[in-house]
C-alpha positions, 0 to 999 in steps of 0.5 A: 500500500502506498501512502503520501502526506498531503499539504496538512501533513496526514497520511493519503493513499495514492491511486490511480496512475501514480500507484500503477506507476510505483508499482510497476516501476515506470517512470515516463518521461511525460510527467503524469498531469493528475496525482490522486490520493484517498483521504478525508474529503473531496479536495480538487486542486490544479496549478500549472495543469498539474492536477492534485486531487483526494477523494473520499474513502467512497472512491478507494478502488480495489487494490490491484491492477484492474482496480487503479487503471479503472480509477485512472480511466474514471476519475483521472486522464488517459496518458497514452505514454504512460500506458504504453511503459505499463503495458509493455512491464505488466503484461496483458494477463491481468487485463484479460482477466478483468475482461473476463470477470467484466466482458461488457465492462465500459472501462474493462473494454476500453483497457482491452482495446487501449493494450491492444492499440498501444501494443500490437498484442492480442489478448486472450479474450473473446470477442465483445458481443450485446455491448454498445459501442463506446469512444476511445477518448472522451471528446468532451476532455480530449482531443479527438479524431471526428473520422471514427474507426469502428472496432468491432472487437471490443465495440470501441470507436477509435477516435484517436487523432493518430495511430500507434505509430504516432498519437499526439495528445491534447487534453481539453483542460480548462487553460486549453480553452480560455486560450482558445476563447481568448484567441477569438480568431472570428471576431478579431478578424472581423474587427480589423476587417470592420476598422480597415476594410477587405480591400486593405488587409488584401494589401496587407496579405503580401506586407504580412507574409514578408513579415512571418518570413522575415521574423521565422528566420530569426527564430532560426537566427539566421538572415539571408534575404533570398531564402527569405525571399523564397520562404515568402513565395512559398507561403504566398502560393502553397498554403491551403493548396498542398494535397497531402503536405505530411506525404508526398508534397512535403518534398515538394516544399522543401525544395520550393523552401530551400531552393535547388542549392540545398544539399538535402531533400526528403525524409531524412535517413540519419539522426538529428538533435536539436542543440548548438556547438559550445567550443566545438562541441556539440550539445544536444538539446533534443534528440528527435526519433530515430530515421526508422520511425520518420515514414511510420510517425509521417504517415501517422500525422498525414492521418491525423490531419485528415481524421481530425478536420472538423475538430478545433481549429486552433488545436489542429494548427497547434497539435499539427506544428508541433508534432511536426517539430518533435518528429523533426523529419527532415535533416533542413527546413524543420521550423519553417516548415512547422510554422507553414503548417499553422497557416496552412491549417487554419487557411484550410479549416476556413478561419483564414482567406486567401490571401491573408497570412497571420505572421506569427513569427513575428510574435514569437520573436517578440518573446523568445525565452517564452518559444524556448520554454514551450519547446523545453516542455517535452526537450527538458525532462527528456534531456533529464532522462536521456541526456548521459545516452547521447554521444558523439563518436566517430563520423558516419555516413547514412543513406541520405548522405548526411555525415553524423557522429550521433550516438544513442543507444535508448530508441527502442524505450524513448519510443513510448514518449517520441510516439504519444507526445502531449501537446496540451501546453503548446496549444495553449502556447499557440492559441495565445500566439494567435491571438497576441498576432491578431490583436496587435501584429495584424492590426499594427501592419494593418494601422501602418498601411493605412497611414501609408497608403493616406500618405501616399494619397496626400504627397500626391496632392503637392506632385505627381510621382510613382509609388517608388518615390513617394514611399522614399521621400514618406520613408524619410521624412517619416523618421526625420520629421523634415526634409534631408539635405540628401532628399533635396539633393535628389529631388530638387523641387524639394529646395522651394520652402513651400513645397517642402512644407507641404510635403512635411505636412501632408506625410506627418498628418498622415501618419499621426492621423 
């Protein structure tokens, strides 16, 4: 029997996952998000999403097995990594035999399925029959796939948003939808399109792709304005317009991402980490899946995207990036391509027309230490586990023609956690990027155009000029507030005092209009 002190100090038995947990000996990467113990009275508390939680002597579940893994199943949170390092030490034995005691079981059924789904093992068990069907996962809490798959065995319908091979989770807690609510994408689009209009925020599409290539550079930290350049056109033509961007046309955008000097394409074939070089040594900050697992976890996120269409958008865009970001499937063009994915869903899901782009880039460049937190959520206590497993050796040359000296010898169990990521925390992260972009980014682009574009109209009123002229002499003047000596010198009809003054006017009152 397992007990712990609660914050008064008396003894509470702990149940569910964390008694499975200590009596298993698993440990999984992904700490458990509910911690529940048997005491004197109902208490519910919750901070950071990390749930304590005690329940009266009425809750106790029998000590066993079968017994916590109902209680979890009930009263806690499906974790799928957790269960996948359960099954994978206990067996099925115990399982099969809660079946056969309770065969039309909701929760005996829906353990059954679970270890068959997370294992690939069939348990000893006869065929569910007279049982209504029932959801793998709950829609109501979790993320979950609107295409269902029937599962004639066990009367469960698979509504997982992926498969074995590859199943983000995302649990519908309380801070994933206030972020959402928050976000209120419709009405923030609304409103700058009711202040500004259609016409201008089409003239701001282009302005607004510039700036989310601009700024994904930098999370990269990196400038060149070519690739930037391309990045740009990339968006600009293929968002919401790839067939299957996870499958066969994700080549195809790297190639139009990277340019034709790029020395690798495709799927990779080798290791990668995430880290840096600390005086000429490597540090890896995280290990992405071993090159075996890329095609299978690839083709696991293609399902996804098509089972989960109808779901959430703003989860679908954030559970979709950041699972491509975890995979890490290409050896180039990871994180651009990541933060394509987000516009590219919401572009797909309705929530954004062509041509607009929300440059959410821009805003995770506005506060990088908060982008380097999210992704240490899952690279942190993953490092923690397998940081002395990761080595660098001698130099070895894979299929895909990378040369690598990356050595790690845990695949095999850094599976359960690569395999069934929790992304609950990113999409809470991402939904507030939205709507941090859309109430300020959009609208400040938005705001400058206007002012620009007025300023544009007036200059015209004191001489003709192309466009390329007026935005130099606005530019200049914008940040000097008079007339150069070098504008002059370039334009001299600028040299006559009342025209120099009306030009000065017409621009300042532009743009503090």
């Amino acid at each position: 029997m397992r007990s712990a002190k609660n914050s008064s100090g008396n003894d509470e038995r702990l149940v569910g996952g964390t008694w499975l947990c200590r009596e298993y000996a698993i440990e999984p990467v992904q700490p458990l998000r509910y911690t529940s113990t048997i005491g004197r009275a109902n208490v519910r508390r919750e901070a950071n999403g990390r749930h304590q939680n005690t329940f009266q002597q009425t809750y106790s579940p029998d000590d066993s097995f079968a017994g916590h893994l109902e209680f979890m199943l009930k009263h806690e949170r499906i974790h799928l990594e957790m269960l996948s390092r359960l099954f994978q030490v206990a067996g099925g034995r115990e399982i099969a035999e809660w079946v056969a005691v309770q065969p039309t079981g909701q929760f005996s059924r829906r353990a059954g399925w679970l270890y068959e789904w997370l294992t690939g093992n069939k348990l000893d068990v006869a065929d569910v029959i007279n049982a209504p069907y029932i959801n793998a996962l709950d829609p109501a809490k979790y993320w979950a796939a609107t295409e269902q798959h029937k599962n004639t065995r066990w009367h469960v319908w698979d509504n997982t948003p992926g498969t074995r091979a590859f199943c983000p989770q995302v649990l519908l807690s309380d801070s994933v939808k206030s972020a959402i609510l928050a976000a209120d994408v419709e009405g923030s689009l609304k409103n700058l399109e009711d202040r500004f209009g259609a016409n201008l925020l089409r003239r701001a599409a282009m302005w607004l792709t510039r700036k989310e290539t601009r700024s994904s550079f930098q999370i990269e930290r990196e400038h060149d304005e070519t690739r930037e350049e391309r990045f740009a056109l990339a968006m600009e033509i293929h968002v919401g317009h790839l067939r299957n961007l996870f499958g066969d046309d994700l080549g195809f955008l790297q190639q139009e991402v990277l340019g034709p000097k790029a020395l690798h394409f495709g799927l990779r074939r080798s290791p990668v980490f995430v880290g840096q070089t600390v005086r000429y040594r490597d540090v890896a900050h995280y290990l992405a899946p071993g090159p075996d697992q890329v095609q299978e976890m690839m083709q696991a996120l293609a399902d996804a995207s098509v089972w989960t269409m109808g779901s959430d958008p703003l989860i679908r865009a954030a559970a979709l990036s950041f699972a491509f970001v975890y995979i890490h499937p290409l050896s180039d063009g990871n994180g651009r391509i990541s933060r394509f994915v987000i516009n590219d869903v919401l572009r797909r899901d309705g929530v954004i027309d062509e041509p607009l782009i929300i440059p959410v880039s821009a805003t995770i460049c506005n506060d990088m230490a908060s982008y380097d937190r999210i992704l240490d959520v899952l690279s942190a206590p993953f490092r923690r586990r397998y940081g002395r497993s990761i080595r660098f050796g001698s130099d070895v040359r894979y299929p895909d023609g990378i040369i690598s000296n990356l050595e790690f010898d845990e695949y095999e169990d850094a599976l359960h956690t690569w395999r069934y990521i929790d992304l609950t925390d990113q999409t809470v992260y991402m939904a507030n990027v939205i709507g941090e972009t859309l109430r300020h980014e959009m609208f400040d682009e938005a705001e400058f155009l206007r002012k620009h574009y007025l300023a544009r109209e007036r200059l015209n009123a004191v001489f003709e000029a192309g466009d390329n002229t007026l935005d130099r002499i606005i530019g200049s003047v914008s940040e000097n507030k008079r007339i150069t000596g070098k504008l002059v010198a370039d334009y001299p009809q600028l040299e006559d005092p009342e025209t120099a003054a009306r030009v000065v006017d017409a621009i300042l009152s532009a743009i503090t209009d």
